[in-house]
Structure formats: structure tokens, C-alpha cells
N, C-alpha and C positions, 0 to 999 in steps of 0.2 A: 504494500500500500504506500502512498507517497502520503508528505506531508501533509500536503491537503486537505486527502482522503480522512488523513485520522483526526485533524483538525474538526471537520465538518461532522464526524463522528458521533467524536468525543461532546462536540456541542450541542450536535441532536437526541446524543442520550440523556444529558442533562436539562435541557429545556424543549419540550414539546413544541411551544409555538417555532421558534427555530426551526425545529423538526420539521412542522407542518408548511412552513413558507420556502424552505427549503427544495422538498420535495414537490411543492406546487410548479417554484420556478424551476425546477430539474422537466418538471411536466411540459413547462411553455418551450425551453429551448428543445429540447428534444423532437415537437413539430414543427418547430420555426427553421431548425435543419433539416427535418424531412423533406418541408415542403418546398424550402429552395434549391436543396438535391433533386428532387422531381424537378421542378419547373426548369431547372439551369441545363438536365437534362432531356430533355423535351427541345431544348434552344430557346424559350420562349423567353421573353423581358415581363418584367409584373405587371406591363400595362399590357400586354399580350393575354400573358395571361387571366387577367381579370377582365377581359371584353369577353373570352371563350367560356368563362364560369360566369358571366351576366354580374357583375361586384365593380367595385369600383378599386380601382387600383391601391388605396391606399392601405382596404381591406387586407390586400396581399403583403403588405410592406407592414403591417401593425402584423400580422400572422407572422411572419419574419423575421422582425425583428425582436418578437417576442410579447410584443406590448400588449396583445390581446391572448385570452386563452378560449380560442375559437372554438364554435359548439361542431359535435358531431354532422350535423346538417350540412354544414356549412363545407365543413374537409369533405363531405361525402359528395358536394355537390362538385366542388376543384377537382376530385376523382373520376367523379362521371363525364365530366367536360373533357379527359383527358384517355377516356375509354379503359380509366382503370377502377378499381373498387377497395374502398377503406377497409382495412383489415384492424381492429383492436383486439388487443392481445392485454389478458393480465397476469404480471410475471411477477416472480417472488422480490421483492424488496433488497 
């Protein structure tokens, strides 16, 4: 484990809220890379992409950069417009 890791650890065992903001924001980047992995691989620019998903580009750039923690709907519909389909997965912690 690196420092980091046991720093963040160490801090999530001992304060819940931590824990819980933590793991939210571990939530947001985790699609805000997804979805620019997809889009960047597709070639698309995020005003591309958010004319083919019907959304307004900034949608896509708040989904990316993390600043929103976008509903299921929403990634399901970026999927559909791309002929792929949202896969959730719940994995052990």
C-alpha cells in the first residue's frame, strides 16, 4: 500500500463522515474517467458528444470533471446514444 493509501485508511477508520465523503468522491471520479475514456475513445469532443445524447455540453464537462454525481438515467442514456449499454456492478469495498 502507499502512503496515501494508509493515510486515507487510517482516516476512514476513524471518522465515518470522512469515510463516507471519501468514498462518494472515489464514486464521482471513477465515472468522470469512465466517461471520458469512452467519449475520447469514440473521437468524439463533449460538444459532440452531448448533441448525440440530446444534453447540453456542459452536462458532459460537470460528469467529467466530476462536479456532478450523474443519475443512472442519464449515463444510460450517453450509452444508448453510443450503441453501448450501462453495466453496474457492486464490488466489495
Amino acid at each position: 500500500m502507499s502512503k496515501i493509501t494508509d493515510l486515507v485508511a487510517a482516516r476512514s477508520a476513524a471518522d465515518p463522515e470522512f469515510a463516507h465523503a471519501y468514498a462518494a468522491e472515489d464514486e464521482r471520479l471513477r465515472v468522470a474517467v469512465a466517461l471520458t475514456r469512452l467519449r475520447e475513445a469514440e473521437g468524439l469532443t463533449q460538444r459532440q458528444l452531448a448533441a448525440l445524447a440530446g444534453k447540453p455540453q456542459s452536462t458532459i464537462a460537470r460528469i467529467e470533471n466530476g462536479t456532478v454525481n450523474p443519475s443512472l438515467q442519464v449515463l444510460g442514456e450517453i450509452a444508448a446514444c453510443l450503441g453501448r449499454r450501462l453495466d453496474v456492478r457492486f464490488v466489495p469495498a
